[in-house]
ZAMARGU-4260 file (C-alpha; in steps of 0.2 Angstrom, whole numbers, plus 5000, padded with zeros to 4 digits):
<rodrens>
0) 5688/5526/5618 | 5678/5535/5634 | 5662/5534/5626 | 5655/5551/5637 | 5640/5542/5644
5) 5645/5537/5660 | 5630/5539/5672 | 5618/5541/5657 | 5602/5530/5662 | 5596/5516/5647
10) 5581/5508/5643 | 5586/5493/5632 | 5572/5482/5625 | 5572/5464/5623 | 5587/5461/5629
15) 5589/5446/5640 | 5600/5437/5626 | 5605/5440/5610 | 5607/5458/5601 | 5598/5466/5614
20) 5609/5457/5629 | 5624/5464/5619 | 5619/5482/5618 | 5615/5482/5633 | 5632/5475/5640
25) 5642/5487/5628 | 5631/5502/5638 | 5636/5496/5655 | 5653/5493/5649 | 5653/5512/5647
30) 5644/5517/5663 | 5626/5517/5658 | 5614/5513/5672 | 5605/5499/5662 | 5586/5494/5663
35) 5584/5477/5651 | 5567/5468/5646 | 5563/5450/5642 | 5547/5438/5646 | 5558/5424/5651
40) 5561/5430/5672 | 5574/5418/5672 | 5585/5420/5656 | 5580/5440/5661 | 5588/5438/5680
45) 5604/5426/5673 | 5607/5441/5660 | 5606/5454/5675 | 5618/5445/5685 | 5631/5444/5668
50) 5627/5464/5667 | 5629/5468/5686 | 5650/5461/5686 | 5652/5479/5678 | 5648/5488/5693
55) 5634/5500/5685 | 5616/5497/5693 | 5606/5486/5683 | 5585/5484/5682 | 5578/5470/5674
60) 5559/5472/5668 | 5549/5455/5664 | 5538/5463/5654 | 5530/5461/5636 | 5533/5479/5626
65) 5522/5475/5615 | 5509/5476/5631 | 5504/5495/5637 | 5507/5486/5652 | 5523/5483/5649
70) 5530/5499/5642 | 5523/5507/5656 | 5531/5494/5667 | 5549/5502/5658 | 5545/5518/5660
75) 5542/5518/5678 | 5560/5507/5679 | 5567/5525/5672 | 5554/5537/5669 | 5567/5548/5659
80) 5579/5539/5649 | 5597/5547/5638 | 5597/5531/5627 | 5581/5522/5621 | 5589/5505/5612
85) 5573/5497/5604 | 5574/5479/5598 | 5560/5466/5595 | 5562/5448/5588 | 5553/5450/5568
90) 5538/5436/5563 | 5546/5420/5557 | 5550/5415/5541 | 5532/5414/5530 | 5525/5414/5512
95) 5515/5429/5512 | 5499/5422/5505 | 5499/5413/5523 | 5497/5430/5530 | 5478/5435/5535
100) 5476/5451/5540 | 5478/5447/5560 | 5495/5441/5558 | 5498/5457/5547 | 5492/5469/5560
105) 5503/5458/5573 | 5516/5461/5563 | 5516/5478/5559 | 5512/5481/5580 | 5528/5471/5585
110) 5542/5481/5572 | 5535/5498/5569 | 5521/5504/5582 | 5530/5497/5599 | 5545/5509/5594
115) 5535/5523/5589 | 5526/5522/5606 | 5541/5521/5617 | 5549/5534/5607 | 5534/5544/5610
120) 5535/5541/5630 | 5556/5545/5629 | 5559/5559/5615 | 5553/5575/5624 | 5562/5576/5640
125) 5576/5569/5629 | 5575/5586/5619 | 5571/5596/5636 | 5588/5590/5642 | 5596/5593/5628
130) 5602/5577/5626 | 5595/5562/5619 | 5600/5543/5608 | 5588/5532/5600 | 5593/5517/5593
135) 5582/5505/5581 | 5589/5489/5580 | 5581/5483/5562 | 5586/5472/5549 | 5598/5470/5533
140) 5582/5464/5526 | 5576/5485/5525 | 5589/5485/5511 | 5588/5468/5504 | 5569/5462/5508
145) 5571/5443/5509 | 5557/5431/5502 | 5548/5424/5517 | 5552/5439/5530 | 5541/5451/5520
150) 5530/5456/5533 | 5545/5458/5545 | 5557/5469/5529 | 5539/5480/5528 | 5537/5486/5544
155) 5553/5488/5549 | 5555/5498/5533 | 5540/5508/5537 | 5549/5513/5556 | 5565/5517/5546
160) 5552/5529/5534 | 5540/5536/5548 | 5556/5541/5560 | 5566/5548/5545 | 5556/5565/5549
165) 5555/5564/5566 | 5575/5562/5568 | 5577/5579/5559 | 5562/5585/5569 | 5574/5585/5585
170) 5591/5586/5580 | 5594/5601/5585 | 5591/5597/5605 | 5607/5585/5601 | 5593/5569/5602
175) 5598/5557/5588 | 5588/5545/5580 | 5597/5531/5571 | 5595/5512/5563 | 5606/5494/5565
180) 5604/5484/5553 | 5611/5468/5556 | 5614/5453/5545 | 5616/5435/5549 | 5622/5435/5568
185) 5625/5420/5581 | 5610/5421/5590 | 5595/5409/5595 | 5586/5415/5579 | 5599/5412/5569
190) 5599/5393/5577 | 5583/5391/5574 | 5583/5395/5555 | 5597/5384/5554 | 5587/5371/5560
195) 5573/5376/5551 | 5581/5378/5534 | 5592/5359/5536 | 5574/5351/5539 | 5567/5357/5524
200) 5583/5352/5516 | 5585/5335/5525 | 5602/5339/5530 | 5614/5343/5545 | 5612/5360/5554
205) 5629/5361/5552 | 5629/5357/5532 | 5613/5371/5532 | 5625/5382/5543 | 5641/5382/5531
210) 5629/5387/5515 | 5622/5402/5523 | 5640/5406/5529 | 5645/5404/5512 | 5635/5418/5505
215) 5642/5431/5517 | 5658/5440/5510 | 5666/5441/5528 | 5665/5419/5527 | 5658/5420/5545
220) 5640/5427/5555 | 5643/5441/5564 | 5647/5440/5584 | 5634/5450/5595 | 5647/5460/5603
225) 5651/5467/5588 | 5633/5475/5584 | 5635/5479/5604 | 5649/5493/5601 | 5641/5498/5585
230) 5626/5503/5597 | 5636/5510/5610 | 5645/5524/5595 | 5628/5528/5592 | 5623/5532/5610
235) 5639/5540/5613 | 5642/5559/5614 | 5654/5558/5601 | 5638/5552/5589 | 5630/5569/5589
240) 5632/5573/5572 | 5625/5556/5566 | 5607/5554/5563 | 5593/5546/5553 | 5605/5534/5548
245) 5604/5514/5544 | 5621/5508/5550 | 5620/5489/5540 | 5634/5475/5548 | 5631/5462/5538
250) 5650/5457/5533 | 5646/5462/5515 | 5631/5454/5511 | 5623/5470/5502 | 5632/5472/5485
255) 5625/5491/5486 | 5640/5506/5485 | 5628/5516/5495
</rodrens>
């Protein structure tokens, strides 16, 4: 499907690896000019390179986004953006009693205030063009809150709630505002829980791997690239009529009809 972006100019956020990496890649694959984000300079230039094979221009940005510094750093990379994908690795795994109120407040900063600033800097020449797609790459855990990712399910639920109005606030300038949600996907994060988890278990990655598989009705974690041309529907023109949506990929997990 010709996705009727070609040309359209994107700001993906962390995207040097990962989820990020893969919407990105699914952009470029559809012509997007692409500006990417990490803070390692060396995984950010390899993921350039990967991107650039395309034949679409490609910016990478070593920046923080969390940083003022940063964002603006984005922003002069592509002052005016069509697609705004934002992404931001969550705060890991903890008991909430651990939380003290500094960890909150990063927390809360890192999954719900950077999007709302970027959106901020994006939406309104978005609307002026008459054109615009904002993508929030989330979490299942919005849904179904996991014990131990509480602060990351509450402010990424609190995005999901304060951009529920602002979506229908601009629909009608064709700027869409919509939510991923992904499961368990092969990624470094996932890695690491993996690891994490068969510690506190005492045993293999791999046994700690096939339990977690188990519990997914699909029997597998999800591949990035899938999530990649998830996010690229929702930045196409085709996807004008969706917004203020939470698209979930989690191979079934959620038992919920709706």
């Amino acid at each position: 499907m010709d996705l009727g972006i070609a040309g359209r100019k994107a700001i993906v956020c962390a995207s040097s690896r990962g989820l990020g990496f893969a919407c990105a890649k699914a952009l470029a694959e559809a012509g997007c000019e692409v500006v990417i984000n990490g803070r390692n300079e060396a995984q950010l230039a390899a993921a350039a390179a990967e991107l650039k094979k395309t034949g679409v221009k490609v910016i990478p940005i070593a920046a923080d986004v969390a940083a003022p510094g940063g964002q603006k750093a984005l922003f002069a990379a592509c002052p005016e953006p069509d697609i705004l994908v934002n992404n931001n690795a969550g705060p890991p795994f903890r008991d909430f009693r651990e939380l003290d109120r500094q960890k909150m407040l990063d927390g809360v900063t890192g999954n719900m205030i950077v999007a709302i600033e970027l959106i901020q800097k994006a939406i309104d020449p978005m609307v002026a063009k008459k054109f615009g797609r904002i993508v929030n790459i989330t979490s299942g855990s919005v849904k179904m809150p996991l014990v131990g990712l509480d602060l990351s399910s509450g402010a990424r639920a609190g995005l999901t709630a304060f951009l529920a109005g602002v979506a229908r606030s601009v629909a009608a300038s064709n700027v869409t505002i919509n939510f991923v949600l992904p499961g368990t996907f092969e990624t470094d994060r996932l890695r690491s829980n993996m690891e994490m988890t068969a510690k506190k278990k005492n045993i293999s990655v791999e046994a700690a791997s096939a339990e977690r598989m188990a519990t997914v009705p699909a029997k597998r974690f999800g591949q990035p690239d899938e999530l990649g041309a998830a996010c690229a529907f929702l930045c196409s023109a085709q996807s004008g009529y969706i917004t203020g949506q939470n698209i979930l990929i989690d191979g079934g997990v959620f038992p919920g009809a709706f």
